[in-house]
N, C-alpha and C positions, 0 to 999 in steps of 0.2 A: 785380234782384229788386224785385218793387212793396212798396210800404208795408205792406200786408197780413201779404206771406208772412213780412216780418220782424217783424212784429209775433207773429202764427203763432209764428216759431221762439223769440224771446224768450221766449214764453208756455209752450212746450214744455221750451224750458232751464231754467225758473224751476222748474217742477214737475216735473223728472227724474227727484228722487231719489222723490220720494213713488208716482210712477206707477212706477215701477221697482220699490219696497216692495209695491204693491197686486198688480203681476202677480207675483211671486215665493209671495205670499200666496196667489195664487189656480193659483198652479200647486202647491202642494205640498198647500194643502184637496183638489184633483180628484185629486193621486196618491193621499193618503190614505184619500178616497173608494173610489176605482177599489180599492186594494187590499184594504179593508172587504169589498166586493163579488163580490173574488175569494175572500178567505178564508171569506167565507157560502155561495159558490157551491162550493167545495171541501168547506167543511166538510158542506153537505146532500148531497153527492153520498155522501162517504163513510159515512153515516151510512145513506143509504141502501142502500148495497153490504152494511153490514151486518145492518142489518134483512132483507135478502134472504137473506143466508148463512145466518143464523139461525133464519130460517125452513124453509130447504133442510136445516134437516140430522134426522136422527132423531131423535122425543124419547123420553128413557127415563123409567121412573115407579121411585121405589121407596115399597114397601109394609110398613109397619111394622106388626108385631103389638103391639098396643097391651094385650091380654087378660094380662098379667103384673102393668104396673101398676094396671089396673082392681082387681085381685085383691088388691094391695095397698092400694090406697083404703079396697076394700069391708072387709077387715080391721082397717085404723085406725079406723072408722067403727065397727066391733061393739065394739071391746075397750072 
């Protein structure tokens, strides 16, 4: 081996552990990432599905006669 390369590998044994710390670090931010990414893309999809459904389906109205209480306002208001 020339001078260099062992120079090279010394240089690479010395900072092992820390290069070893930074890719560990940088692999589990990109999983974290990536699964962020999945649960936004999951979560818009289904979100979507449902705004569709909800839209698809019949709407019903209900109509309240409201002329009882009116009747009663207007009577606490005379006496």
């Amino acid at each position: 081996m020339s001078q260099a390369k062992v120079d090279r590998y010394k240089e690479e044994k010395k900072n092992r552990k820390k290069n070893m710390r930074r890719e560990k670090r940088n692999h589990y931010i990109g999983c974290a990432a990536a699964i962020l990414v999945a649960a936004g893309l999951v979560g818009w999809a289904g979100y979507s599905i449902y705004l569709r459904y909800e839209e698809s389906r019949p709407i019903s109205y209900t109509e309240v006669d409201m002329s009882a209480l009116t009747d009663y306002y207007t009577n606490l208001q005379v006496d």
